[in-house]
C-alpha positions in Angstrom: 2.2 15.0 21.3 0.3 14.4 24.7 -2.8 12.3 24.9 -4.6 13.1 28.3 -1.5 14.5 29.8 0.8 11.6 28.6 3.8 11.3 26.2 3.2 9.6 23.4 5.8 6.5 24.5 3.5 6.2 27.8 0.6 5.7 25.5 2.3 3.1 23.3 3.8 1.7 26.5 0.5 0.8 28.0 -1.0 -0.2 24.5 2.0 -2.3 24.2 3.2 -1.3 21.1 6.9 0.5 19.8 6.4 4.2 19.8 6.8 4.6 16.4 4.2 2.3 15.6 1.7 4.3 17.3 3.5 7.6 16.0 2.3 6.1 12.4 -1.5 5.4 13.6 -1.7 8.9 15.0 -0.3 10.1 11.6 -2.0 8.1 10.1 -5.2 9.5 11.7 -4.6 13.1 11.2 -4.6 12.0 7.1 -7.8 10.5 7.1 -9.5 13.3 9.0 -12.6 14.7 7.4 -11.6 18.3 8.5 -8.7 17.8 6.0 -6.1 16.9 8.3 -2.7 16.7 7.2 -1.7 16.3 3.5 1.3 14.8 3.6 0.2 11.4 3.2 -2.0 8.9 1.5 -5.7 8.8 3.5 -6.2 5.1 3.8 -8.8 4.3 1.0 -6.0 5.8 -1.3 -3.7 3.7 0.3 -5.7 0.3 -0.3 -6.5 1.3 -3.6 -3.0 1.9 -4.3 -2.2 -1.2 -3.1 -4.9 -3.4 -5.6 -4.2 -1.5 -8.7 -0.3 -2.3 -8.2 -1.2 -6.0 -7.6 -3.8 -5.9 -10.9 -0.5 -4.2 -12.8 2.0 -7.1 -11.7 -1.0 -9.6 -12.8 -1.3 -7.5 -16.2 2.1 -7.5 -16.9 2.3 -11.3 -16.3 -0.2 -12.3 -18.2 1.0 -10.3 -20.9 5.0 -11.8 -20.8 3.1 -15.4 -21.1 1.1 -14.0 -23.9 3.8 -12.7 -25.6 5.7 -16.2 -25.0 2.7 -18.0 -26.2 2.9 -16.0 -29.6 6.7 -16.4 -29.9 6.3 -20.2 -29.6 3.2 -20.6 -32.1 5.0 -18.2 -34.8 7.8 -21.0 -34.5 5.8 -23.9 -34.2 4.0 -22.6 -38.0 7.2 -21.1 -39.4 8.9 -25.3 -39.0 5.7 -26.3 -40.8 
């Protein structure tokens, strides 16, 4: 991949950043392209959204272990009564 005549490690040299980090924007890029790009990928919006519905699952599933806790220790507390 050349950018203007340069290598892509002459790129991310002068940017300052590891080839391969720059390697993953340019990916990156080509997936979020409104021509289509490349489909090998998440485009980023599918990414963030990925991202919050993962963190809304580990808060679902929390809430539901201390709910189900919660029940197990009121059935007790009513079955010693």
């Amino acid at each position: 991949m050349h950018a203007n005549g340069r290598s892509l490690s002459q790129v991310a040299s002068d940017l300052g950043v590891h080839h391969e980090t720059l390697r993953g924007w340019v990916k990156q890029d080509a997936i979020d392209a409104i021509d289509g790009g490349r489909r090998d990928g998440l485009k980023t919006e599918e990414r963030t959204e990925l991202a919050r519905l993962r963190r809304e699952n580990r808060i679902l599933k929390e809430e539901r272990e201390i709910l189900r806790k919660a029940a197990a220790f009121f059935a007790a507390e009513s079955a010693t009564r």
